[in-house]
C-alpha positions in Angstrom: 61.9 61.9 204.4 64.3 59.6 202.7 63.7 56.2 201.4 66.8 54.7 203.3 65.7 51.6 204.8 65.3 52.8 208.7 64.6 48.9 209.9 67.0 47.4 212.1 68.7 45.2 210.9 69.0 41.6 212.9 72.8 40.1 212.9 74.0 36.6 213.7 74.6 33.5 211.6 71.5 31.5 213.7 68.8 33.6 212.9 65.4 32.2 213.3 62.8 32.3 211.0 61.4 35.1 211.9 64.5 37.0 212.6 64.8 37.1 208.8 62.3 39.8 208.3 65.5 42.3 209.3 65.3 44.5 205.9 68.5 45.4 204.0 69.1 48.9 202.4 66.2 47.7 200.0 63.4 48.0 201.4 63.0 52.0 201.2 60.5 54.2 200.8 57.9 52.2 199.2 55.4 53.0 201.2 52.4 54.7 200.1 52.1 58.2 201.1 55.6 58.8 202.4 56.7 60.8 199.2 57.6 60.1 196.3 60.0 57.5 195.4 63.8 58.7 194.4 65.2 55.9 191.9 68.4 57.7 192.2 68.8 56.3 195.6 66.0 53.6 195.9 66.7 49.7 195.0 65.2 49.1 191.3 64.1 45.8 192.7 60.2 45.2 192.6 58.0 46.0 195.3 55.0 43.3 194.3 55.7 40.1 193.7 52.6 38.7 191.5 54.2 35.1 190.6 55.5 33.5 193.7 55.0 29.5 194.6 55.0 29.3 198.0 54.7 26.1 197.9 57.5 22.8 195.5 55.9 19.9 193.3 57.4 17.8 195.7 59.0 17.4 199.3 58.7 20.1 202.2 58.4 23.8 202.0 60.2 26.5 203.3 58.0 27.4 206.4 55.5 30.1 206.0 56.6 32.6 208.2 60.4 32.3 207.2 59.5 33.0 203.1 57.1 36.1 204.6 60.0 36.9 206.0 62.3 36.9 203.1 59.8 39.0 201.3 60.0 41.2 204.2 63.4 42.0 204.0 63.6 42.4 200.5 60.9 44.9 200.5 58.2 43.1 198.7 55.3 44.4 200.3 52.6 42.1 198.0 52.6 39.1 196.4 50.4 36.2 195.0 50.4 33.7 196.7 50.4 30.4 194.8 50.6 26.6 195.1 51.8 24.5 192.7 48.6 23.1 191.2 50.5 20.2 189.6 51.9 17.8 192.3 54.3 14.7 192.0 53.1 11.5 194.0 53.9 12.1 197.7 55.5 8.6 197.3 58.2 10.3 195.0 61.0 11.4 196.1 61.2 13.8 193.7 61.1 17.6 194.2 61.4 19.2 191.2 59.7 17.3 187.6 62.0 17.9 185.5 64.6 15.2 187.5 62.0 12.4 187.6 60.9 12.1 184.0 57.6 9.6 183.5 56.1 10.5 187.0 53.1 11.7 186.6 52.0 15.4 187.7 48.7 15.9 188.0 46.6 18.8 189.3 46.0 18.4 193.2 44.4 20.7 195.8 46.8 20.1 198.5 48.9 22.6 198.4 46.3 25.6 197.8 44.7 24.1 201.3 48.5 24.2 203.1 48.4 27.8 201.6 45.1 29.1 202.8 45.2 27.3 205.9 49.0 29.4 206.7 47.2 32.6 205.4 44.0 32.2 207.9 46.3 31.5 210.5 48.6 34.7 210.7 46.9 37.1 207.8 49.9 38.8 207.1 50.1 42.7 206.4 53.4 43.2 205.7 53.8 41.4 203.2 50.0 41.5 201.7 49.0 38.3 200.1 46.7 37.1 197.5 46.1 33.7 198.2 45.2 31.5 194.8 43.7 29.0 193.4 46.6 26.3 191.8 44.4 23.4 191.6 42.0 23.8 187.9 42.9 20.9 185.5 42.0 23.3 181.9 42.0 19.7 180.5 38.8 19.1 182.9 37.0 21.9 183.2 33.9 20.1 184.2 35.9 19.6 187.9 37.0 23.2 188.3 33.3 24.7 189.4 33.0 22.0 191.9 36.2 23.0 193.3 35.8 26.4 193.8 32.5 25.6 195.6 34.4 23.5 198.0 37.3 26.2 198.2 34.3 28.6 198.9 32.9 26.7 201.9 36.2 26.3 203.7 37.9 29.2 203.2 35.2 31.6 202.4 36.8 35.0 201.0 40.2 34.2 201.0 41.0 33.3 197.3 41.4 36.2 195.1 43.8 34.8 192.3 43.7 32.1 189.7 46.4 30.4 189.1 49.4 29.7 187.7 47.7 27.2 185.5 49.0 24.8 182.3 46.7 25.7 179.2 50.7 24.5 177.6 53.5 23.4 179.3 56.3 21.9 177.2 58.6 21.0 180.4 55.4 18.8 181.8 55.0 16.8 178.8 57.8 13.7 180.2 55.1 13.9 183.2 51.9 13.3 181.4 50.8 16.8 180.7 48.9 17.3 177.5 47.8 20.9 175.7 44.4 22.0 176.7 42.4 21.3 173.3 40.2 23.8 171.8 37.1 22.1 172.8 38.3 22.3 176.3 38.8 25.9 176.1 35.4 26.2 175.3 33.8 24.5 178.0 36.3 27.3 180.5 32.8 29.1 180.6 31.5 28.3 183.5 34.6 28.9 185.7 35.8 31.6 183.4 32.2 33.1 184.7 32.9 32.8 188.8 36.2 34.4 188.0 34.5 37.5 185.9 32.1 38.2 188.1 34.3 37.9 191.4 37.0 39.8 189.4 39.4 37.4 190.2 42.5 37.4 187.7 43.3 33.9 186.1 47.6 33.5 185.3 47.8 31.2 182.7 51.3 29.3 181.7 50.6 29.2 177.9 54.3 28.0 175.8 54.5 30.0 172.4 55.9 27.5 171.2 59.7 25.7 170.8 63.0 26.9 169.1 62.1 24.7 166.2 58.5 25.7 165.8 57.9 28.9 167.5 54.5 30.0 167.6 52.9 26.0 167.9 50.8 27.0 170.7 50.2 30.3 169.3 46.7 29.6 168.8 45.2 28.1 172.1 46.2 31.5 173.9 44.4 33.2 171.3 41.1 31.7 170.9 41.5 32.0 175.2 41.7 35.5 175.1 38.7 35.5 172.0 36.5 33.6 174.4 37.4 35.6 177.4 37.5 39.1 176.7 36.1 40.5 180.1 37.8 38.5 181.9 41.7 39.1 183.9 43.8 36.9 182.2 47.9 37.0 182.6 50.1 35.4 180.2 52.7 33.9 182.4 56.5 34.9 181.3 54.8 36.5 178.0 54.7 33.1 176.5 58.3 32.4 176.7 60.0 29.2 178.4 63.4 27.3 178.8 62.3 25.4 175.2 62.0 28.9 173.1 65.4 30.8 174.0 66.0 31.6 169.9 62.6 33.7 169.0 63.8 37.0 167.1 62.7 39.7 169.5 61.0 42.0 167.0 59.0 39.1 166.2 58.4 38.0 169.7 57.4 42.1 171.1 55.4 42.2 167.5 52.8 39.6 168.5 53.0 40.5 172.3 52.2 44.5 171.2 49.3 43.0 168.7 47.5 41.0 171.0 47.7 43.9 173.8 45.9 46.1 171.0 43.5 43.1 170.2 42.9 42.2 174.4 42.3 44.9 176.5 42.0 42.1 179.5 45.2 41.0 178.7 48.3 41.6 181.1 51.4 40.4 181.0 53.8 38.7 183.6 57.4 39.3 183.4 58.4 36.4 186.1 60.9 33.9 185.6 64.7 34.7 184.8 64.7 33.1 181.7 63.2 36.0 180.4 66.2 38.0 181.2 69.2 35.1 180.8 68.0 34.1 177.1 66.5 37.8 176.2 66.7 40.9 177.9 71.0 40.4 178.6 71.6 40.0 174.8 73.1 42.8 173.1 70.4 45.2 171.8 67.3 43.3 173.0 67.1 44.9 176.9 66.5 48.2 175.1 63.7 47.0 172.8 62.1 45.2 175.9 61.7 48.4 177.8 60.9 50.5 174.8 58.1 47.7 174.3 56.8 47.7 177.8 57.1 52.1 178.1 54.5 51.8 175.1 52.6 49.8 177.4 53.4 50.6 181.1 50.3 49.9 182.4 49.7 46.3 181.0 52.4 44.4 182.8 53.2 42.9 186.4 56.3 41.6 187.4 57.7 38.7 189.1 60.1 36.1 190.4 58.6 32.4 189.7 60.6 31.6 193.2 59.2 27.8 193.7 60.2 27.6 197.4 61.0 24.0 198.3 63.4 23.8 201.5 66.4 23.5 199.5 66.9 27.1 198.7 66.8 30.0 201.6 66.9 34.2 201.4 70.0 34.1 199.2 68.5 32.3 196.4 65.3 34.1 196.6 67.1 38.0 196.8 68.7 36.5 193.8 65.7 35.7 191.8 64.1 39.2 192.6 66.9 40.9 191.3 67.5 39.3 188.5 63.8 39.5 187.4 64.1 42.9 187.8 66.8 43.9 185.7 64.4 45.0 183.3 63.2 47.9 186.1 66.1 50.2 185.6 65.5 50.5 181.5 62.0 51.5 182.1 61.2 55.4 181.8 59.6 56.8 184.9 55.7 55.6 184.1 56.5 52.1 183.3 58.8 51.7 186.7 56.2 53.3 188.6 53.0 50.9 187.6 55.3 47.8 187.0 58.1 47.6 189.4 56.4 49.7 191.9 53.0 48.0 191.4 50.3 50.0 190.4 49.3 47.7 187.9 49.0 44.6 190.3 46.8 46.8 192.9 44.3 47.9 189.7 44.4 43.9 188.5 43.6 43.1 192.3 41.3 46.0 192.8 42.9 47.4 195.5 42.6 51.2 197.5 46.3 51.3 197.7 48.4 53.3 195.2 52.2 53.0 194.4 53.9 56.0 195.4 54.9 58.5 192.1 59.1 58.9 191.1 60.9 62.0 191.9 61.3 64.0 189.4 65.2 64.4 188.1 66.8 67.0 189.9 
């Protein structure tokens, strides 16, 4: 049968929350078992969603049910569910940390609670969530077993994800955020451990560095992933941020390729549209991109690094997906299939489910 979208659609400029789960012409065919999937005619959009903050730094949320919704009708069918482990001061008035240099973001475990406590209450299945844990401070390791224990005895079995979590965050540093330190990373073990042995991958924001020294940070993502090696770890945005726009790509896909061949626990997270405004756009560079992730289709998840604070609605988040997506429609059949399609983030989650294989051409 063909992947048109055959949901009715929902018209009317007053649409409730809930009426936003009408789906557009993109939602198709994704379904497992239905056939296979025809890019020819099918949205290149991604179908998992594996870097998505349901929840701001600061000020209200958009309501639960309304972003479900919005993945709904975009045809996301999974997604991580995240927090944002680092919170402004509910006396701020402040949403976003980057307009309120010198308030302090710390690590908080307010929202994953607001997150758990919305995923108990409906348990979605269309969308399917991973719920996570935002909360670890990787500068104080000591307090993430303790947390996870508590996490464990009120919402037992409903955290399956780690993360996103600062080991480096050069945008936090006017709000108090300092580099995990070597010794810290060392002293990971013990939570490192729960997470191994629940198979629970960890996404960890890790900066490679800045325009003006480029691989700085380089290092602590390293001796991570020589620590680590059995456990999930995701390199959020493959180390790239708003503060390293000028890397060479050759030299940035050289050390990405090296430590894939190093790290076979490694996977990387194509989230966050900077990624495509300062690299994959540029002349050239989209083509080395998806000959670099073809070589390694099945190490990679995508996307959007949507924060959804009640300032933004639908538009802005089908606007993030697509953009973050781009990269989909330079892929070669294999790549689109376990990336945008999301084979890779049902093996990293350890689910039965299977993306559904691409036509063949003709």
């Amino acid at each position: 049968m063909s992947g048109i979208s055959r949901r009715l659609g929902v018209a009317g400029a007053a649409l409730t929350a809930v009426a936003v789960v009408a789906s557009p012409a993109g939602a198709g065919s994704a379904v497992a078992g239905t056939g296979c999937f025809d890019r020819a005619r099918e949205p290149y959009t991604s179908q998992v969603d594996s870097h998505l903050h349901f929840r701001p730094f600061g000020g209200q949320a958009i309501p639960f049910e309304e972003l479900t919704g919005y993945l709904h009708k975009s045809g996301v069918r999974h997604a991580s569910m995240y927090g944002i482990g680092q919170m402004l001061p509910v006396n701020s008035n402040c949403t976003y940390y980057l307009n309120c240099p010198g308030t302090p973001v710390v690590p908080s475990m307010k929202n994953d609670f607001a997150n758990a406590e919305n995923y108990v209450g409906t348990k979605p299945k269309d969308p399917e969530l991973a719920v996570s844990m935002t909360f670890m401070d990787l500068n104080h390791p000591e307090t993430i077993p303790p947390g996870i224990a508590l996490y464990d005895k009120e919402f037992p079995g409903v955290f399956r994800w780690a993360g996103e979590v600062n080991l480096v965050k050069q945008a936090l540093f006017p709000n108090h955020h300092t580099p995990a330190t070597s010794e810290n990373i060392k002293n990971w073990a013990p939570f490192m451990k729960v997470l191994r042995d629940r198979g629970i991958p960890i996404t960890i924001h890790s900066d490679l560095g800045s325009d003006a020294e480029q691989t700085k940070y380089l290092h602590l993502m390293e001796e991570t992933l020589r620590l680590y090696p059995r456990n999930k770890i995701v390199w959020a945005h493959m180390g790239l941020s708003k503060e390293l726009t000028t890397m060479d790509p050759d030299r940035h896909i050289g050390i990405m390729k090296r430590l894939l061949d190093e790290h076979p626990g490694l996977t990387l997270d194509l989230s966050w549209r900077v990624l495509e405004d300062s690299y994959f756009s540029k002349p050239g560079v989209r083509q080395k991109y998806a000959a670099f992730l073809d070589r390694y289709p099945t190490r990679v998840i995508p996307g959007t690094d949507f924060v959804a604070s009640r300032d933004k609605d639908y538009h802005v988040y089908e606007q993030e997906l697509e953009v973050t997506s781009r990269i989909n429609k330079a892929l070669d059949d294999r790549a689109f299939r376990d990336i945008a399609l999301g084979e890779n983030y049902y093996r990293l989650l350890g689910l039965k489910e299977s993306a559904p294989e691409v036509c063949r051409a003709g």
